[in-house]
N, C-alpha and C positions, 0 to 999 in steps of 0.2 A: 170119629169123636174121641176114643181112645187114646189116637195117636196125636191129636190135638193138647189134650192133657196131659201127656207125659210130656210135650213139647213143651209147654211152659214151664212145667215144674223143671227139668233141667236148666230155659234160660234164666228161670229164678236162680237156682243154684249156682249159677255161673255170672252173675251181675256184677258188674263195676260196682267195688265199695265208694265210690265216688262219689255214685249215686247216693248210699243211704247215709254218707256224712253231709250231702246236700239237704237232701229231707231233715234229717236232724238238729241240723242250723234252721230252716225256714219254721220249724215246728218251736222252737226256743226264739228266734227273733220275732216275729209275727205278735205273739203277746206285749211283747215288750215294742215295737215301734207303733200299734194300738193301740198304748193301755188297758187290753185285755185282763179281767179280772176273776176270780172265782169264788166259790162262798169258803167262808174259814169257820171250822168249829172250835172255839176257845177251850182249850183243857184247864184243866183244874191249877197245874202247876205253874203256865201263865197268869191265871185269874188269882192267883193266890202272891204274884210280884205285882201286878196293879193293884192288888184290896191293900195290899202293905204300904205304895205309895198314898194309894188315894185317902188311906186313914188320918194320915200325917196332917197337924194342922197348918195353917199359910204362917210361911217363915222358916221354914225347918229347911234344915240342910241335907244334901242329897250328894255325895261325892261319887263320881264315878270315873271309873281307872279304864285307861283304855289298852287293853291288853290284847292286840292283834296289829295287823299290818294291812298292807292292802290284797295278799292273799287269801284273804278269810273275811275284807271288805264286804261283800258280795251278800253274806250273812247278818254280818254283826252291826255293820254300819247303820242299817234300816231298825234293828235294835235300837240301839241311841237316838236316834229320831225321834222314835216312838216317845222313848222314855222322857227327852227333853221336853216333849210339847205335853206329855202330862204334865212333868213339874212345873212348866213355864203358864200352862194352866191355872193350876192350883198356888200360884206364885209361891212357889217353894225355890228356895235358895241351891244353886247347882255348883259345886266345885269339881274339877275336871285334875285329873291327872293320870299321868302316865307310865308305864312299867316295859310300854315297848317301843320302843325311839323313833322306828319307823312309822307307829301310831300316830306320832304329836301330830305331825300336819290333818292327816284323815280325822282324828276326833275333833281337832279345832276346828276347821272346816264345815264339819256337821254342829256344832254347839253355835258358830257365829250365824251359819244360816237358819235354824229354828230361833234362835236369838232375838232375829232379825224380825221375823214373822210374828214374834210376838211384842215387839217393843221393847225389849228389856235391855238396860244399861249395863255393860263391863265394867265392874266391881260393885257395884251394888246388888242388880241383883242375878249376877254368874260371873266365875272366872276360872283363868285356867294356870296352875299350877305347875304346868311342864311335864319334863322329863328330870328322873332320878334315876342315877344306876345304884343298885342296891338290894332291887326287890325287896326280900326278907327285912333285911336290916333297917331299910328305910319307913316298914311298918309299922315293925315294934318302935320306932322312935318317934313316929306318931301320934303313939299312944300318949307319951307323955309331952310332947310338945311339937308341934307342924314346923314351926319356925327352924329348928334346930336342923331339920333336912331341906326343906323348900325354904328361902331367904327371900326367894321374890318372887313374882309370878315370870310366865312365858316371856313377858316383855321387859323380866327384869325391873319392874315396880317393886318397890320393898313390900312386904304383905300390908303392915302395919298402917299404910298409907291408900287404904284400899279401904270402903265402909263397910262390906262386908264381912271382912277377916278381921274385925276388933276384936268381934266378940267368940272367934273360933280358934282354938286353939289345940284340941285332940278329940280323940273319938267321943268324948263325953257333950262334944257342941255338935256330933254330928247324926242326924237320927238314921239312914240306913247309907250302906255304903254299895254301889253297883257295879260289880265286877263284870267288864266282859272281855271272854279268855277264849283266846285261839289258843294257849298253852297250858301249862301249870301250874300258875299264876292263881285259878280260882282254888285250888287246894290249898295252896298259901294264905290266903284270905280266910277258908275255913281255921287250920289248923293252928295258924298265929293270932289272928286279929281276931276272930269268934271266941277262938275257944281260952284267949289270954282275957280280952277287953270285952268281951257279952255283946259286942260291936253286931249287930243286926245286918245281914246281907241278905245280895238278891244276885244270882248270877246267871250270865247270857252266854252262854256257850255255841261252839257250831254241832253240827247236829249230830256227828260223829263221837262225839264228844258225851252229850247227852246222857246215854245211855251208865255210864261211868258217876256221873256226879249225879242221877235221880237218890244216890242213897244219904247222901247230907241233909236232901229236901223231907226223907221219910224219917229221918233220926234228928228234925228239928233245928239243923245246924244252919240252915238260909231257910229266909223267909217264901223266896218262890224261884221257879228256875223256869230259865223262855231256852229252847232250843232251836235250834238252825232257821232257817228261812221261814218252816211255816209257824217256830213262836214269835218271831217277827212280824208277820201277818195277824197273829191272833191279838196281837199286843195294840198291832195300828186301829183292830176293829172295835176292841176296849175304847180307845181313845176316839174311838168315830173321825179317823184320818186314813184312809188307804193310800197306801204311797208305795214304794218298792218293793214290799212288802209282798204284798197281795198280785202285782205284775213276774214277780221271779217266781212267785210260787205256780203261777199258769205257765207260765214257761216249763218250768221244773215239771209239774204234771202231765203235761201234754209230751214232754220231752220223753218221761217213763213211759206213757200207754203205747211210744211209737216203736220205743225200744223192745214191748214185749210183745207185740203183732209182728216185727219181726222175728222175733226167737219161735215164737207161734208159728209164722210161715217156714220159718228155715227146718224147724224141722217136721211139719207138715212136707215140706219138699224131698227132705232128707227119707222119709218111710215111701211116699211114691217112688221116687230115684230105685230106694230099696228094692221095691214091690216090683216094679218093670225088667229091673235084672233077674230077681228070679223066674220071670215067667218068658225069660227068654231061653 
């Protein structure tokens, strides 16, 4: 019986890693080729970026920067979803720009297909704005007129000629501004644009990230902050839409509990192994 149980814990010990990168992919795909779902508890810091949107009366503008790539997709992406089909909801006016180039296609992408779902026309009531190199500089300029840095939209439309952008001209037509930063990108938004123009924000960070920027939300500087994957879920469950959201976080979940029954077994293996050599 003894020698049965050391027998395993050794071939434990001695496993093809093959093996438990196999497991690990089956435990991350499985949710995701099911739809697989799990319950989400909303925290306060997401529930406090939806009471901001959902305060807003119908018509108000809603500008969001899309500050990530498709490395940080994964995250952030299912963020914007969320946030479009609130506003597209509460028929609030969306304008879309961009701060990281490899962003344009990925935010456009997600804005034309909740667009779509909800019926809504390109230029009246959303559009998108492009790419600007500049960061900084193209903020504060802004402030005092949009035209002066964006000339036209994505498609090269003069603004002007757009029904929407009459009446929008700087942060003064615009009621919150939604930052979401794979970089530092949302510091710039605090520290130029908040703290110059009183300019209201709400920023979606990945989760790594998080931890870093909850001190602007505690010092009043943005209105709410959604972190990595599971504010994304908390965000979709506001909106009563589970989408990406809520399937990556089952993934992500299931993928951590498998991750620490192995460190659990290894070195549960690791003090048997131990235990058997000294009793030889």
């Amino acid at each position: 019986m003894n020698g049965e149980n050391i027998s395993f814990w050794e071939k434990l010990g001695k496993i093809d890693r093959r093996w438990i990168f196999l497991i690990i992919g089956l435990v991350v795909f499985i949710p995701i080729a099911f739809g697989l779902r799990m319950t989400v508890h909303v925290s306060p810091a997401v529930k406090s970026a939806y009471d901001t949107i959902n305060s807003l009366p119908e018509g108000s503008v809603v500008m969001i920067s899309i500050d990530y790539d498709a490395a940080s997709m994964p995250e952030l992406q299912p963020m914007l979803k969320a946030i479009l089909r609130h506003c597209f909801d509460k028929n609030l006016k969306v304008v879309l720009i961009n701060f990281w180039p490899l962003g344009l296609p990925i935010g456009n992408q997600g804005l034309e297909e909740v667009a779509k779902e909800y019926g809504k026309v390109y230029g009246v009531d959303y559009m998108n704005l492009g790419y600007r190199p500049g960061d900084i500089a193209v903020m504060l300029r802004m402030g005092t007129e949009i035209r002066s840095v964006f000339y036209g939209d994505i498609k090269g439309t003069p603004l002007d000629s757009l029904p929407m952008m009459k009446n929008i001209h700087n942060y003064d037509d615009i009621a919150v501004v939604v930052g979401l930063e794979a970089g530092s990108m949302g510091d710039a938004w605090v520290q130029y644009v908040n703290a110059r123009f009183k300019q209201d924000l709400i920023l979606g960070v990945t989760a790594v990230m998080a931890a870093g920027v909850y001190p602007y939300l505690q010092a009043g500087q943005i209105k709410g902050l959604i972190g990595g994957l599971k504010g994304a879920a908390e965000y979709e469950k506001l909106v009563n839409h589970p989408d990406f959201g809520h399937i990556g976080m089952a993934s992500q979940s299931w993928a951590h509990v498998t991750i620490i029954l192995f460190i659990i077994l290894g070195n549960i293996g690791y003090f048997m192994e131990r235990r058997r050599k000294r009793g030889l």
